[in-house]
N, CA and C atoms as a LAMMPS dump frame, in Angstrom:
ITEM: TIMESTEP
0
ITEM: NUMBER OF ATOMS
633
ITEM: BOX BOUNDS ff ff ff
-5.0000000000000000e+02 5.0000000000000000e+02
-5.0000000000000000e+02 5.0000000000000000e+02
-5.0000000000000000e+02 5.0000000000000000e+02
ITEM: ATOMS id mol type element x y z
1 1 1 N 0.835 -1.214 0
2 1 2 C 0 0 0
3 1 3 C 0.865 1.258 0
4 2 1 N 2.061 1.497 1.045
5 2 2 C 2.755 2.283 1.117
6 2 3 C 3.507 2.804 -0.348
7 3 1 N 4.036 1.507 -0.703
8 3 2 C 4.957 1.428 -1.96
9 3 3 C 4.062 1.991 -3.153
10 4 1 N 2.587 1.852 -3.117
11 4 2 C 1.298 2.359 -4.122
12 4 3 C 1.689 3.897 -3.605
13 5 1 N 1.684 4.402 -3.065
14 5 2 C 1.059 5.802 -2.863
15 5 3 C 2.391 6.407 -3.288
16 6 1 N 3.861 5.53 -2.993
17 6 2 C 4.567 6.496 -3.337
18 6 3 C 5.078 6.248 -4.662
19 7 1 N 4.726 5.462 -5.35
20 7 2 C 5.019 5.144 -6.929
21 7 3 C 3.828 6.069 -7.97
22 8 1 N 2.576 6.379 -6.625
23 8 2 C 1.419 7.471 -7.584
24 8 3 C 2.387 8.977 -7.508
25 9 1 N 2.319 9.103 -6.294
26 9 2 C 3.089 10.275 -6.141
27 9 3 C 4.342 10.867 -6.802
28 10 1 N 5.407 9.531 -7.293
29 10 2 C 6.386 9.706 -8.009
30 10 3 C 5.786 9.835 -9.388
31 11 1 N 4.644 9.313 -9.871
32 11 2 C 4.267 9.702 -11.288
33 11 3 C 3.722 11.006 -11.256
34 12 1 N 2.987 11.647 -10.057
35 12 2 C 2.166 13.004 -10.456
36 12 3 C 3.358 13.939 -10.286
37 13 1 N 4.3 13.292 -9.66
38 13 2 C 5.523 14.47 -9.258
39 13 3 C 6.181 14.808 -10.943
40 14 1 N 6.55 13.399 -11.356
41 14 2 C 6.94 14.331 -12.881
42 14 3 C 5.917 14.364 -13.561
43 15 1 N 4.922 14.219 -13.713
44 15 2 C 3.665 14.727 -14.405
45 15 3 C 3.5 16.166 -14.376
46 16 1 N 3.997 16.32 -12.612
47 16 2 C 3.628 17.865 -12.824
48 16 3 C 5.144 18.648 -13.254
49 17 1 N 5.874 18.529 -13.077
50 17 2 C 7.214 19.1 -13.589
51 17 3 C 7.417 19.091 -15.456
52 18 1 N 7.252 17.877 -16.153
53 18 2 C 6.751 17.811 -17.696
54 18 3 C 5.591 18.542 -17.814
55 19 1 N 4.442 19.044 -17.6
56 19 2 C 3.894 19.558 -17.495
57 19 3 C 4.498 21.105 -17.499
58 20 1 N 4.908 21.673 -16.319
59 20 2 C 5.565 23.305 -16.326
60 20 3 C 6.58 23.295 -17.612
61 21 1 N 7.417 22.417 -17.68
62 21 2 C 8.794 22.371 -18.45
63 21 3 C 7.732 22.271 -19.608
64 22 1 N 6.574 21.968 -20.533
65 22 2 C 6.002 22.523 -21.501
66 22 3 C 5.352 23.621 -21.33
67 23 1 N 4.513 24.391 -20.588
68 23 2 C 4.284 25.614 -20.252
69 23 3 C 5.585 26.55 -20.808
70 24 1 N 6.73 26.79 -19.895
71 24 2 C 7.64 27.079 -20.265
72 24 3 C 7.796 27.065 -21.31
73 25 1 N 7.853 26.442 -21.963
74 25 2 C 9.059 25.922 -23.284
75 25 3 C 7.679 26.874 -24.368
76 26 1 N 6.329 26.484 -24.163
77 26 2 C 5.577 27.061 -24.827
78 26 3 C 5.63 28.645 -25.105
79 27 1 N 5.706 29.313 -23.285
80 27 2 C 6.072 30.691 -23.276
81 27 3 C 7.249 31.342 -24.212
82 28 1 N 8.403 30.222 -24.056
83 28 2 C 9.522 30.816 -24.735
84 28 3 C 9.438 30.898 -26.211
85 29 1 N 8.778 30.101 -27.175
86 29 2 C 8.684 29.833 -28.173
87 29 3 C 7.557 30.758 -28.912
88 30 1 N 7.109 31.266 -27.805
89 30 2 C 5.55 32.107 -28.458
90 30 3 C 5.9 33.856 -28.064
91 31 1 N 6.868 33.455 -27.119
92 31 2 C 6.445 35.255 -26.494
93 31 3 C 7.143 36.522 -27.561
94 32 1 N 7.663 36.265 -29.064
95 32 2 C 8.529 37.193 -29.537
96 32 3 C 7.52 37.5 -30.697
97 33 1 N 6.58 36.269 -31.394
98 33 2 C 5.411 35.902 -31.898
99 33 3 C 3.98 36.722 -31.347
100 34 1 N 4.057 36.786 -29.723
101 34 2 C 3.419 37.769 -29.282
102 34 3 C 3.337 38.834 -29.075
103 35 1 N 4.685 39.345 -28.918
104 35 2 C 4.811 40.695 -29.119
105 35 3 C 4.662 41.77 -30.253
106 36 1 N 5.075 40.572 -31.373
107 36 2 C 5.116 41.018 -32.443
108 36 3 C 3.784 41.226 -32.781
109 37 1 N 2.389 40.161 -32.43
110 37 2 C 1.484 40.627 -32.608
111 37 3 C 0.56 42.106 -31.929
112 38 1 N 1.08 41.851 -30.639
113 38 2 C 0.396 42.753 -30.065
114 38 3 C 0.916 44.381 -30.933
115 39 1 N 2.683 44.807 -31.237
116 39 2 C 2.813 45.459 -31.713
117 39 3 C 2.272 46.092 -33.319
118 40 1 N 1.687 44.855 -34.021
119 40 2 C 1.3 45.204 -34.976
120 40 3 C -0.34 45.632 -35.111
121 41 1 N -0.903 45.126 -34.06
122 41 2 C -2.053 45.754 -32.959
123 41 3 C -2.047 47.461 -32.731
124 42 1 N -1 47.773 -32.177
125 42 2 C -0.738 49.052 -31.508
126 42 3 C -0.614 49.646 -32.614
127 43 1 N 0.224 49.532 -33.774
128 43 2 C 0.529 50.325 -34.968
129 43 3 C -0.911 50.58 -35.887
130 44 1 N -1.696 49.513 -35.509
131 44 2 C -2.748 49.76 -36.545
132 44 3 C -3.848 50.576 -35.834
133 45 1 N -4.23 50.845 -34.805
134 45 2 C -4.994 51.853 -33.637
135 45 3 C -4.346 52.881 -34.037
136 46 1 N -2.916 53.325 -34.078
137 46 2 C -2.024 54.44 -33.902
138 46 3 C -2.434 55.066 -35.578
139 47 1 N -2.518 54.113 -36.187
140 47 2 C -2.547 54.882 -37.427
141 47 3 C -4.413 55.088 -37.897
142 48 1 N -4.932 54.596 -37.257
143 48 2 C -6.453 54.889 -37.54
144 48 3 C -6.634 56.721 -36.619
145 49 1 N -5.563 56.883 -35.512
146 49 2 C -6.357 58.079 -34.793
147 49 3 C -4.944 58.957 -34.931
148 50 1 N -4.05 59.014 -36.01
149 50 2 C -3.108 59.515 -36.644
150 50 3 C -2.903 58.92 -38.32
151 51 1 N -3.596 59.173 -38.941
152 51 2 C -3.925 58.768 -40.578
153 51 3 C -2.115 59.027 -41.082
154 52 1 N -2.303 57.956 -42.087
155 52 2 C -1.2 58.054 -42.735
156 52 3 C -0.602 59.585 -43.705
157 53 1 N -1.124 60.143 -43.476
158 53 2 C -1.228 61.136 -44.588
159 53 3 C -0.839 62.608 -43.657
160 54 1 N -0.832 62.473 -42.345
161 54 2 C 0.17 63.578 -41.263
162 54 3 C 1.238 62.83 -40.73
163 55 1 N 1.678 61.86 -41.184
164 55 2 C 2.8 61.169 -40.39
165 55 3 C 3.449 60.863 -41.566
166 56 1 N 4.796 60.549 -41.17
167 56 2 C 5.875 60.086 -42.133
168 56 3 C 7.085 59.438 -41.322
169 57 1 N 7.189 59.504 -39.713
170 57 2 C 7.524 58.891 -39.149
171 57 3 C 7.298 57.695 -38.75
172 58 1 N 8.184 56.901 -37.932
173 58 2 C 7.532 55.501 -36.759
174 58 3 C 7.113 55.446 -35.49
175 59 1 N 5.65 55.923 -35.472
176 59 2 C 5.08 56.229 -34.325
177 59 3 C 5.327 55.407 -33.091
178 60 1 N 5.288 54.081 -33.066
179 60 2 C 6.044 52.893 -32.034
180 60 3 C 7.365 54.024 -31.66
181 61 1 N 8.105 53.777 -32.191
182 61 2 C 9.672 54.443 -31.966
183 61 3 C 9.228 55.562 -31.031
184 62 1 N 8.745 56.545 -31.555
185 62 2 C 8.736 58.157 -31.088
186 62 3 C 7.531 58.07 -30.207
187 63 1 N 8.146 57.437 -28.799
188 63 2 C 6.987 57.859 -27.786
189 63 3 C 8.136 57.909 -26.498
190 64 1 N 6.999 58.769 -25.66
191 64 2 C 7.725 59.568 -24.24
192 64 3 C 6.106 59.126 -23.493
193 65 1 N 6.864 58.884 -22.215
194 65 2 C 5.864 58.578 -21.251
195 65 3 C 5.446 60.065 -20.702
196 66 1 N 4.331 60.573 -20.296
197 66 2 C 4.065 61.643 -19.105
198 66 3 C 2.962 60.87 -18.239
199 67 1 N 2.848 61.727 -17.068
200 67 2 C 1.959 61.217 -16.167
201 67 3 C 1.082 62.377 -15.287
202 68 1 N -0.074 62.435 -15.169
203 68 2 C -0.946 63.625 -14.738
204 68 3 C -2.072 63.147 -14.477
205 69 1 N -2.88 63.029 -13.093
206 69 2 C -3.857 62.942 -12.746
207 69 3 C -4.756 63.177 -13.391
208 70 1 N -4.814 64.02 -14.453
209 70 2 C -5.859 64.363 -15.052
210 70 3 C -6.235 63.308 -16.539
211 71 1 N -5.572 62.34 -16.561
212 71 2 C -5.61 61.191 -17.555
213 71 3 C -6.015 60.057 -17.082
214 72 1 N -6.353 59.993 -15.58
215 72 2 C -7.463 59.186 -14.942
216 72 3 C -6.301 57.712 -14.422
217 73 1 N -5.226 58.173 -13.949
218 73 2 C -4.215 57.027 -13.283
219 73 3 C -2.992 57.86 -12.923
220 74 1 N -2.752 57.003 -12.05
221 74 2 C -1.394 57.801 -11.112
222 74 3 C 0.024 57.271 -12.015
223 75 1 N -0.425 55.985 -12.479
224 75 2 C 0.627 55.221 -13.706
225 75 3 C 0.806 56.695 -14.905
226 76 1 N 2.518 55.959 -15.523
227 76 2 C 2.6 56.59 -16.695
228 76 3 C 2.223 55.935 -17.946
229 77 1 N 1.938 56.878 -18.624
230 77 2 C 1.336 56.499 -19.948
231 77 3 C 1.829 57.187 -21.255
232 78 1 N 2.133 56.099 -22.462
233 78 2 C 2.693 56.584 -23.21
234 78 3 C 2.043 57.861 -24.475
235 79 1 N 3.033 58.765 -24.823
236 79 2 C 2.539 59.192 -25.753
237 79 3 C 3.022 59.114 -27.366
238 80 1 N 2.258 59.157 -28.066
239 80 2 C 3.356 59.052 -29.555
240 80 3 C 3.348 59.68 -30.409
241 81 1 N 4.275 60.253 -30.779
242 81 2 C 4.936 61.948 -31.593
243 81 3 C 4.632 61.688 -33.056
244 82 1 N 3.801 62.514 -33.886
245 82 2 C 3.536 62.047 -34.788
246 82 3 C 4.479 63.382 -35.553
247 83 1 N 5.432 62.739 -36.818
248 83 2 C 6.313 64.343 -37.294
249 83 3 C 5.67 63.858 -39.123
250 84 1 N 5.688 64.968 -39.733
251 84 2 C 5.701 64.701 -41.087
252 84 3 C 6.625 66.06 -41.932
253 85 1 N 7.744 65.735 -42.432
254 85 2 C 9.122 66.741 -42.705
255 85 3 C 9.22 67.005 -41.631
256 86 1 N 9.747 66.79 -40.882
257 86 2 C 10.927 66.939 -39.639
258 86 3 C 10.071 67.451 -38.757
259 87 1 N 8.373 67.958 -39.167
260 87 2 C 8.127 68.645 -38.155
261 87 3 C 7.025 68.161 -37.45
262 88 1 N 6.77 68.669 -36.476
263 88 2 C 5.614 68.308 -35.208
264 88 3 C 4.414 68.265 -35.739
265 89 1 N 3.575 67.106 -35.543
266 89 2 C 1.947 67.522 -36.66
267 89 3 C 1.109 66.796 -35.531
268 90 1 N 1.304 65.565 -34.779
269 90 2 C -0.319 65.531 -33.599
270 90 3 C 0.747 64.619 -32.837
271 91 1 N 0.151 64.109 -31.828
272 91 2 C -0.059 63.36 -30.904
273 91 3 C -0.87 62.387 -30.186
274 92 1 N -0.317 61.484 -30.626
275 92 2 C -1.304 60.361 -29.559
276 92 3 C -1.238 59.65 -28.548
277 93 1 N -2.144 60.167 -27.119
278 93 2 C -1.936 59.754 -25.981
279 93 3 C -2.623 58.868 -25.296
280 94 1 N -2.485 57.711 -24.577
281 94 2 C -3.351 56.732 -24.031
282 94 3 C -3.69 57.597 -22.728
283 95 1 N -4.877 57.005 -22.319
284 95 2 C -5.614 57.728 -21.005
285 95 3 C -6.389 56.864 -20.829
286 96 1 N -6.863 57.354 -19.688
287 96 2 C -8.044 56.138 -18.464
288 96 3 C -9.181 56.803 -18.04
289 97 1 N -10.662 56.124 -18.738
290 97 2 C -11.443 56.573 -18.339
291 97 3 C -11.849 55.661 -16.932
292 98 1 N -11.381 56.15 -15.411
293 98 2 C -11.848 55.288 -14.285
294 98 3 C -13.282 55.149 -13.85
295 99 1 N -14.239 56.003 -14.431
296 99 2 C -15.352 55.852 -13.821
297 99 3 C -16.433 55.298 -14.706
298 100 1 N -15.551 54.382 -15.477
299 100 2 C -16.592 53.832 -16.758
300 100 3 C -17.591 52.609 -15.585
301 101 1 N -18.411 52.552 -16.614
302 101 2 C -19.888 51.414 -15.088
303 101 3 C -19.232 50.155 -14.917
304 102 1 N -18.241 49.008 -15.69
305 102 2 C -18.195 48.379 -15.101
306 102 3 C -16.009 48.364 -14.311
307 103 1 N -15.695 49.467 -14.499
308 103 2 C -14.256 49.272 -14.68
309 103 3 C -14.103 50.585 -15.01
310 104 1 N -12.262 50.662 -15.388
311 104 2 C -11.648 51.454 -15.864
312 104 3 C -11.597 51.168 -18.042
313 105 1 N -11.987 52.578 -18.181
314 105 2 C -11.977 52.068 -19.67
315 105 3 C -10.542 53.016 -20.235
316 106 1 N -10.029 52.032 -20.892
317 106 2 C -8.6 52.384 -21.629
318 106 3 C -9.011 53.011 -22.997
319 107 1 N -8.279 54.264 -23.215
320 107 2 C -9.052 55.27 -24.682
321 107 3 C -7.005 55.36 -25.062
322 108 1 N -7.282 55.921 -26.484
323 108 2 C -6.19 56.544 -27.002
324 108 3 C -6.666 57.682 -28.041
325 109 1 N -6.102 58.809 -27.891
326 109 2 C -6.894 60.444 -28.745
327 109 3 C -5.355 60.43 -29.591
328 110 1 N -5.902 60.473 -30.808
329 110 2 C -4.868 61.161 -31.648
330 110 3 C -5.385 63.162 -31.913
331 111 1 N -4.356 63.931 -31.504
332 111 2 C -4.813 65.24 -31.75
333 111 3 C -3.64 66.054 -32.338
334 112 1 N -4.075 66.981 -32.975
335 112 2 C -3.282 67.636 -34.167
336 112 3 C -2.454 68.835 -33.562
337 113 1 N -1.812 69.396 -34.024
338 113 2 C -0.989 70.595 -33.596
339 113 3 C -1.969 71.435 -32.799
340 114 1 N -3.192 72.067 -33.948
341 114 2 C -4.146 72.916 -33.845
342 114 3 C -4.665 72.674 -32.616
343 115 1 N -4.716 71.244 -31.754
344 115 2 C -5.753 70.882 -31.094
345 115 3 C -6.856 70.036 -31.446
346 116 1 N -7.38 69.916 -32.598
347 116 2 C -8.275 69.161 -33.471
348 116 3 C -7.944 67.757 -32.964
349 117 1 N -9.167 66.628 -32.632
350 117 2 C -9.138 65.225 -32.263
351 117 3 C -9.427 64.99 -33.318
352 118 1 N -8.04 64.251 -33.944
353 118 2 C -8.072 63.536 -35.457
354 118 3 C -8.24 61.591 -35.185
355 119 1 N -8.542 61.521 -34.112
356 119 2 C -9.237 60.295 -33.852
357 119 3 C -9.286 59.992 -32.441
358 120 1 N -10.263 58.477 -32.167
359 120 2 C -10.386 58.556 -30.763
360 120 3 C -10.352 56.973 -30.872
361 121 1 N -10.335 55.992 -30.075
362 121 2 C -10.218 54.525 -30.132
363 121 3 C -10.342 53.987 -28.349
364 122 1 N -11.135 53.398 -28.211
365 122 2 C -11.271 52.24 -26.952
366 122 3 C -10.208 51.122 -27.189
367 123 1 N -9.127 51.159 -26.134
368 123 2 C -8.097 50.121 -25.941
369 123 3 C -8.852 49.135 -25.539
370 124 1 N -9.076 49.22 -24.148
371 124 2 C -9.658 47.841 -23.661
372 124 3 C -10.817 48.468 -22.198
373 125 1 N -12.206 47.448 -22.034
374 125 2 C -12.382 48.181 -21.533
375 125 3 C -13.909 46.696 -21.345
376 126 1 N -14.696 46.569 -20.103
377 126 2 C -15.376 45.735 -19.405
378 126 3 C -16.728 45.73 -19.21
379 127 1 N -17.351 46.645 -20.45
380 127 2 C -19.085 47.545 -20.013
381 127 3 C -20.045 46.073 -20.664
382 128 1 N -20.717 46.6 -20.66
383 128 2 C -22.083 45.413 -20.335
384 128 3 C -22.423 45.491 -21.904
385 129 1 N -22.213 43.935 -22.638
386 129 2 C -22.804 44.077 -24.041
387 129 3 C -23.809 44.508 -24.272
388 130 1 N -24.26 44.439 -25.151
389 130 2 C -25.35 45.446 -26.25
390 130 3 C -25.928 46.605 -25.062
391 131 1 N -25.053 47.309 -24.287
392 131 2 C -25.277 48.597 -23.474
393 131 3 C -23.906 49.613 -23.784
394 132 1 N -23.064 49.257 -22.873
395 132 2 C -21.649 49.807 -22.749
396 132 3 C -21.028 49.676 -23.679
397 133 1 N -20.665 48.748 -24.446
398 133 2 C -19.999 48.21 -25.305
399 133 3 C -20.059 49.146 -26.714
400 134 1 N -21.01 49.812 -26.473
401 134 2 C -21.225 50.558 -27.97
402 134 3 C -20.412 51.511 -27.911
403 135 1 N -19.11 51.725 -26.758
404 135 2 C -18.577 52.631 -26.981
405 135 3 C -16.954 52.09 -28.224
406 136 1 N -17.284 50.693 -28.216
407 136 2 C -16.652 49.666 -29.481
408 136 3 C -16.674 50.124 -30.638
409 137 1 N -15.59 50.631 -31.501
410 137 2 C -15.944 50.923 -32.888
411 137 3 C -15.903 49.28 -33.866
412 138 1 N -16.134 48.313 -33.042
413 138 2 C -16.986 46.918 -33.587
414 138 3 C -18.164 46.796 -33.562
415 139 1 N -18.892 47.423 -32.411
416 139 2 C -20.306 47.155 -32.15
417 139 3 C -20.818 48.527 -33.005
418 140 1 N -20.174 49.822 -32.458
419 140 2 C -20.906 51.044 -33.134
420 140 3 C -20.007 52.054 -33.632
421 141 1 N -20.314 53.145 -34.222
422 141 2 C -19.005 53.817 -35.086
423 141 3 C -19.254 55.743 -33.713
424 142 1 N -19.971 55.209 -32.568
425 142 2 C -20.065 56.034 -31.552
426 142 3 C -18.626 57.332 -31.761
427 143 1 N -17.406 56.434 -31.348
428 143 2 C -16.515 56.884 -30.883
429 143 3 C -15.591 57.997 -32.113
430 144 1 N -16.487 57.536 -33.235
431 144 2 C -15.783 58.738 -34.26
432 144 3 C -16.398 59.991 -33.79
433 145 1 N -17.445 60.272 -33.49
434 145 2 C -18.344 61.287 -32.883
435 145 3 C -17.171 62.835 -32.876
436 146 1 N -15.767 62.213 -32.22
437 146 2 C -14.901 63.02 -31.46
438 146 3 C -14.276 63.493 -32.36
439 147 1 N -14.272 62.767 -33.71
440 147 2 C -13.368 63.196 -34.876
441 147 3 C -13.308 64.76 -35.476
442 148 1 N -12.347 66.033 -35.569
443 148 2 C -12.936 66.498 -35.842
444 148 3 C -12.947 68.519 -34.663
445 149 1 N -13.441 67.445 -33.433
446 149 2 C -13.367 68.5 -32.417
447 149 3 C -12.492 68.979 -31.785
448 150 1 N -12.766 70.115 -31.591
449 150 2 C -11.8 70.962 -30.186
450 150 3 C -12.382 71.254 -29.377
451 151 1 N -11.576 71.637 -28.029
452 151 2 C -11.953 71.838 -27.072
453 151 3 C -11.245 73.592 -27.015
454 152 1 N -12.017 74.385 -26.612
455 152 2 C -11.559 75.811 -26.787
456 152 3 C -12.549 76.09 -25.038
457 153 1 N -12.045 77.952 -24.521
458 153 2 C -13.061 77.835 -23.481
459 153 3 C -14.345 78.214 -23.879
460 154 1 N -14.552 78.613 -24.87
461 154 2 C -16.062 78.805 -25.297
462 154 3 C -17.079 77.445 -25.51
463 155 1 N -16.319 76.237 -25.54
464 155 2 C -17.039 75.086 -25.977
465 155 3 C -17.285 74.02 -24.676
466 156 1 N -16.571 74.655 -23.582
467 156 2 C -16.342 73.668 -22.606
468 156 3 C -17.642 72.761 -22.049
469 157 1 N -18.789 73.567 -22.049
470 157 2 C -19.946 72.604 -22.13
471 157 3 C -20.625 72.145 -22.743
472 158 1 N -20.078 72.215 -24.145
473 158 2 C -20.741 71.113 -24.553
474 158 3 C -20.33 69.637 -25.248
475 159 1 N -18.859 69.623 -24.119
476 159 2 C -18.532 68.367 -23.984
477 159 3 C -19.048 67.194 -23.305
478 160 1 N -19.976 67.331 -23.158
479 160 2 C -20.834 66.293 -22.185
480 160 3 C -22.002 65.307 -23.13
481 161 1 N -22.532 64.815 -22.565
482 161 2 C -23.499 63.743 -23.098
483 161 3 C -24.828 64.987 -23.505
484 162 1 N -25.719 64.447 -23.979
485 162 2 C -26.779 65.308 -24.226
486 162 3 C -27.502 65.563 -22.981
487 163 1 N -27.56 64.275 -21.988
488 163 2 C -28.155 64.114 -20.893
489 163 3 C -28.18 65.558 -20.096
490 164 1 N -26.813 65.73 -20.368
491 164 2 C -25.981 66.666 -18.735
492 164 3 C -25.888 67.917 -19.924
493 165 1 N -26.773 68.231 -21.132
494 165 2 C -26.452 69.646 -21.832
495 165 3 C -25.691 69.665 -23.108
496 166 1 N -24.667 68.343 -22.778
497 166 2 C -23.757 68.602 -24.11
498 166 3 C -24.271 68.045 -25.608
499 167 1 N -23.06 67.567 -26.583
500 167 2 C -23.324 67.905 -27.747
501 167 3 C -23.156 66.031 -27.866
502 168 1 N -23.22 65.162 -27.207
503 168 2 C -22.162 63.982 -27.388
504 168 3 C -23.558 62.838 -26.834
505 169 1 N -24.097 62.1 -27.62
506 169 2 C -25.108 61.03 -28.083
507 169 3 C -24.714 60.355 -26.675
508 170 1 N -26.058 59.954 -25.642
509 170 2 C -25.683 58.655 -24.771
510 170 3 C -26.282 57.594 -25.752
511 171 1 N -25.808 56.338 -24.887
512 171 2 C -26.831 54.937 -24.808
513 171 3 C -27.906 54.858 -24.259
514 172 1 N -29.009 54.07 -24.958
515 172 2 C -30.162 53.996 -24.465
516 172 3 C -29.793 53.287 -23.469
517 173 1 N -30.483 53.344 -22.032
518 173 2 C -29.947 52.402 -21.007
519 173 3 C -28.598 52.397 -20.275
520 174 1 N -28.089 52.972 -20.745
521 174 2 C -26.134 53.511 -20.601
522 174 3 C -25.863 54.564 -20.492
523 175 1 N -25.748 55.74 -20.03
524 175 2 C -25.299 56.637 -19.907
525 175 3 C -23.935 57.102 -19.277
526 176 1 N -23.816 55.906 -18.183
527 176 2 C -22.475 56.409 -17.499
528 176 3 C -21.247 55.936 -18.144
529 177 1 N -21.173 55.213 -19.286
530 177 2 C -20.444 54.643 -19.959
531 177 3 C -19.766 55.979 -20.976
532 178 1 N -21.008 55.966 -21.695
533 178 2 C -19.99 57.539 -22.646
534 178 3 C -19.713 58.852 -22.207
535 179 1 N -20.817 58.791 -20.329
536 179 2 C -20.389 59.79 -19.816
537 179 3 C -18.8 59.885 -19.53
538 180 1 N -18.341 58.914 -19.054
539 180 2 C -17.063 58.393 -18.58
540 180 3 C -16.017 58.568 -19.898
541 181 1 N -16.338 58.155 -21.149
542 181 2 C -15.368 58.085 -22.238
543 181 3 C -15.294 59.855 -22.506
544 182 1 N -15.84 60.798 -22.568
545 182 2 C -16.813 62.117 -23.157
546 182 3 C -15.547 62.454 -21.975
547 183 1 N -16.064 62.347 -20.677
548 183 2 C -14.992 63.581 -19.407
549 183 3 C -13.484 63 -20.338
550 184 1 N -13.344 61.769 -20.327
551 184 2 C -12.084 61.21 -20.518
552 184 3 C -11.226 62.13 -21.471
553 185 1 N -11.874 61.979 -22.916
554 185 2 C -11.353 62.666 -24.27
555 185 3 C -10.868 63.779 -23.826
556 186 1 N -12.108 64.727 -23.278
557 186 2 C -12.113 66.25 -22.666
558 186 3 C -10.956 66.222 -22.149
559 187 1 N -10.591 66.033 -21.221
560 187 2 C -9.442 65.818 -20.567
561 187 3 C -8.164 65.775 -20.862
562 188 1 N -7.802 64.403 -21.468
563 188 2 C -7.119 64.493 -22.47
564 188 3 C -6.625 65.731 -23.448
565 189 1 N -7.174 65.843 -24.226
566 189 2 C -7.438 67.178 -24.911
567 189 3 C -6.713 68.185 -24.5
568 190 1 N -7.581 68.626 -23.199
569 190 2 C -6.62 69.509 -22.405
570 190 3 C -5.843 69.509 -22.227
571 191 1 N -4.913 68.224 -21.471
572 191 2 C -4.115 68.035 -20.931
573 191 3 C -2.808 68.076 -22.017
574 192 1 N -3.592 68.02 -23.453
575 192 2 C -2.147 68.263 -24.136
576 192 3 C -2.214 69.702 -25.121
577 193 1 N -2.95 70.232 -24.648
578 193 2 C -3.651 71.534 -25.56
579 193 3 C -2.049 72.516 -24.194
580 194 1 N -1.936 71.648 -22.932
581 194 2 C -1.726 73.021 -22.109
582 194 3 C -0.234 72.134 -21.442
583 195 1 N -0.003 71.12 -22.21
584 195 2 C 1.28 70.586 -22.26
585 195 3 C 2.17 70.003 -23.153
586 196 1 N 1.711 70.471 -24.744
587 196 2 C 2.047 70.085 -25.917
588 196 3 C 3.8 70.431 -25.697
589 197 1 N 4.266 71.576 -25.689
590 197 2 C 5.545 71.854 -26.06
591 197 3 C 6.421 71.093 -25.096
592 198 1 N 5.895 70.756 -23.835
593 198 2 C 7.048 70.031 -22.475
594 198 3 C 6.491 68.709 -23.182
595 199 1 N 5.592 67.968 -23.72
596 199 2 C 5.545 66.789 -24.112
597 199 3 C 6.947 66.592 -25.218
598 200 1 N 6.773 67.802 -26.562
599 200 2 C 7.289 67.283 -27.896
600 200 3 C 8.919 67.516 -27.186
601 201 1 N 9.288 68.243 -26.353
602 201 2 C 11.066 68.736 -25.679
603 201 3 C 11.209 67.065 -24.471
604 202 1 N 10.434 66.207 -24.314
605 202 2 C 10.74 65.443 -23.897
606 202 3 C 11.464 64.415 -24.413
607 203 1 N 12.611 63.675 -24.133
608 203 2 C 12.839 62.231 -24.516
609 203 3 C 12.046 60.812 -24.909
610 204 1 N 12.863 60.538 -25.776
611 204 2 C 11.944 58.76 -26.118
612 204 3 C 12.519 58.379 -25.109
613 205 1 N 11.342 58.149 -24.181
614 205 2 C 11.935 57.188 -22.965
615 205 3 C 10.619 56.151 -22.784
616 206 1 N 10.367 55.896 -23.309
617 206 2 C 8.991 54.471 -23.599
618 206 3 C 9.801 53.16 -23.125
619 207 1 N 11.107 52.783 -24.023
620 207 2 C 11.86 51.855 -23.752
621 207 3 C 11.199 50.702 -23.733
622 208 1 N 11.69 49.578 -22.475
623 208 2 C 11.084 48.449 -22.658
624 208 3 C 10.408 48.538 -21.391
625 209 1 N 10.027 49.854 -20.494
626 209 2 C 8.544 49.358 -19.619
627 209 3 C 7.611 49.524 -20.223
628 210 1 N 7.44 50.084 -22.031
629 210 2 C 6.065 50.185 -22.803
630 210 3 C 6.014 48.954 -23.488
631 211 1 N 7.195 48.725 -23.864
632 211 2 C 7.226 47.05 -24.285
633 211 3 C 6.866 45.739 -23.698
């Protein structure tokens, strides 16, 4: 009986060790495959809310982290320098909408010298299908809405949902969802309308904690 339990035990023992040692071996063999995907992920977002046609650079390459409460996380977050002839033409910055209904919702704003939001995109983000979710440019084309706008002080209210006055479509049934994406953009916006020049005099320092 004794000799049973420890001849099971000696089989689950390398069962479970062959077992990790393929895990492993799987991780190693996939993770350069993954990166590569995820990066070709990031490049194709980057170029939907920065169009090919103001860039002439490699947006991956040319990013600098900043960090400001007002982008909805105490974390840094990258930004990415968009140049076309040597010179400065938008920016695109990831930000956190925290008070989305079910979670924190992850956005990225591409915006132009002028200020103009030349696109807007949901990274990743946890809202309740056929409600929240429409802030998905899979489910709905909502989030172009932003394409287009500025934020100046004459316009400041009517960045909001229609609900609360502004100019910006809720969900039927949803409201705190695009309320949450709507402050987010706003924000954003600002935050580089009134920190553009200390952003573009900053270093590529993205490195490999964006990697």
């Amino acid at each position: 009986m004794l000799n049973a339990i420890r001849k099971n035990g000696a089989v689950l023992a390398i069962f479970a060790c062959a077992s990790t040692g393929v895990v492993a071996l799987t991780h190693y063999l996939t993770k350069d495959q993954i990166h590569h995907q995820e990066q070709a992920q990031l490049l194709s977002v980057l170029n939907q809310v920065i169009p090919h046609n103001m860039h002439d650079n490699s947006l991956y390459e040319s990013c600098t982290l900043v960090s400001d409460p007002s982008l909805g996380t105490k974390e840094s977050l990258p930004v990415y320098m968009a140049t076309l002839n040597g010179q400065p033409s938008a920016l695109a910055i990831e930000a956190i909408a925290p008070d989305g209904y079910n979670g924190a919702i992850k956005i990225i704003v591409g915006i132009e010298q002028d200020g103009t939001v030349s696109g807007t995109r949901v990274l990743s983000h946890q809202e309740t299908p056929g409600l929240g979710d429409k802030i998905d440019l899979r489910i709905t084309n909502w989030i172009l809405g932003f394409s287009g706008k500025q934020l100046t002080p004459e316009n400041q209210s009517a960045w909001k949902v229609r609900k609360d006055g502004g100019e910006f479509d809720q969900f039927t049934g949803a409201t705190i969802t695009p309320r949450a994406v709507v402050k987010a953009v706003k924000n954003t916006v600002q935050f580089v309308n009134e920190n553009r020049d200390r952003i573009l005099s900053q270093p590529r320092n993205c490195g490999g904690s964006h990697e």
